[in-house]
BAMIRO-121724 format. One line per field, with one value per residue (C-alpha): x, y, z. Coordinates in steps of 0.1 Angstrom, whole numbers, plus 5000, padded with zeros to 4 digits. Each point is the difference from the previous one (the first is absolute). Layout:
BEGIN
c1: [X, ...]
c2: [Y, ...]
c3: [Z, ...]
//
This chain:
BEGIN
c1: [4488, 5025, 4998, 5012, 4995, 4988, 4976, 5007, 4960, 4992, 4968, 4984, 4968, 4992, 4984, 4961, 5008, 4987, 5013, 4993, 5030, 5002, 5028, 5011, 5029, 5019, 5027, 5007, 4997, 4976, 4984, 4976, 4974, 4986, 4976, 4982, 4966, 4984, 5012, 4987, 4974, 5010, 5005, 5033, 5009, 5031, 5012, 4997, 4965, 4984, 5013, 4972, 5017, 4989, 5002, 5019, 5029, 4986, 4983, 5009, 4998, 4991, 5032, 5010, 5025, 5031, 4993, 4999, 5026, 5020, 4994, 5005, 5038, 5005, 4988, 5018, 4978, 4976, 4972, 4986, 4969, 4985, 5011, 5000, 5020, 5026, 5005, 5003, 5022, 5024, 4999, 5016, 5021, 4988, 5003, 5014, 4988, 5012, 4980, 4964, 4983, 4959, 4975, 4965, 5019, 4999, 5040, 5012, 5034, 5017, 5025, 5020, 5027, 5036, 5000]
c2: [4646, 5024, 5032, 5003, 5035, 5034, 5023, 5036, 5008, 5014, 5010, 4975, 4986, 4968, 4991, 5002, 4972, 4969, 4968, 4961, 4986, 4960, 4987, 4965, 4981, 4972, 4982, 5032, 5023, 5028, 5003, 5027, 5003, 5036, 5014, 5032, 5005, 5001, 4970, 4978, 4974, 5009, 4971, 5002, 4984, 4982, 4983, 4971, 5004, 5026, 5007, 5016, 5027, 4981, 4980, 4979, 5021, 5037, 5016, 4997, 5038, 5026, 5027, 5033, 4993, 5018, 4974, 4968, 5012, 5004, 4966, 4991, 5010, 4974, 4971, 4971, 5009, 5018, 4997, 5034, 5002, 5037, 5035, 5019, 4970, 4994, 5039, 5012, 4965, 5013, 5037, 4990, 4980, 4960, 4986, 5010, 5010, 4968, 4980, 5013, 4978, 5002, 4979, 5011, 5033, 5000, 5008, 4968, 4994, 4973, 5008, 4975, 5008, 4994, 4989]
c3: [1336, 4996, 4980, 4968, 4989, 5018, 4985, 4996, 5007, 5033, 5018, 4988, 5024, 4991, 5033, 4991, 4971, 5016, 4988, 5010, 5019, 5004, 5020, 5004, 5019, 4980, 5018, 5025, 4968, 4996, 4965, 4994, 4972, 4992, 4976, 4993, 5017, 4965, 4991, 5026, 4986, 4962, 4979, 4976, 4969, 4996, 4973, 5024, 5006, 5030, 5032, 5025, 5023, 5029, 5030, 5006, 4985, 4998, 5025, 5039, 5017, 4980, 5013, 4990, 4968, 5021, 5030, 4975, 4986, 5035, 5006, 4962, 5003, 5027, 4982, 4984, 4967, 4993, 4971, 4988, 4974, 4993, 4986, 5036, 5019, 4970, 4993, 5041, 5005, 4970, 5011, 5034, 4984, 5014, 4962, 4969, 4969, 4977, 5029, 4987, 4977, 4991, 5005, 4979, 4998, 5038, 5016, 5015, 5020, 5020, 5026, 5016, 5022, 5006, 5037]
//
């Protein structure tokens, strides 16, 4: 990922929000899924039916959201569901405003990169 805007906010500690971090390897290419702590076992309505913030595709490590994010700005794409991980993955500047969308009101975003 590359960043797309920088935030003019400083000392801001985001270290004690803990998020679920899923990682993945597809044809050499890191993909990363990561949702707020809160979220994990929810069920969401879509207009497609439910999605269960789960395993397969949710969940993984729980991580400090600065470290997931670290490892989030490496990836090939990255999948973001919740208020903390979309705001502190906008406020360092990983995805763009335009790029939010929500899902049951809940902040959603897809990243995929360039390279």
């Amino acid at each position: 990922m590359k960043h797309v805007e920088q935030s003019s906010q400083s000392n801001h500690s985001s270290s004690r929000v803990r998020v679920y971090l899923n990682k993945f390897i597809v044809e050499g290419k890191l993909f990363v899924s990561i949702c707020d702590e809160s979220l994990y076992g929810k069920k969401i309505s879509t207009a497609n039916g439910e999605i269960v913030v789960a395993e397969p595709f949710y969940g993984g490590e729980l991580v400090d959201i600065d470290t997931a994010l670290r490892i989030a700005d490496e990836a090939f794409s990255v999948n973001l569901l919740g208020e903390k991980v979309v705001n502190e993955a906008l406020r360092k500047g990983l995805i763009h405003r335009k790029s939010i969308t929500r899902i049951d009101g809940i902040p959603y975003a897809i990243v995929v990169s360039s390279f």
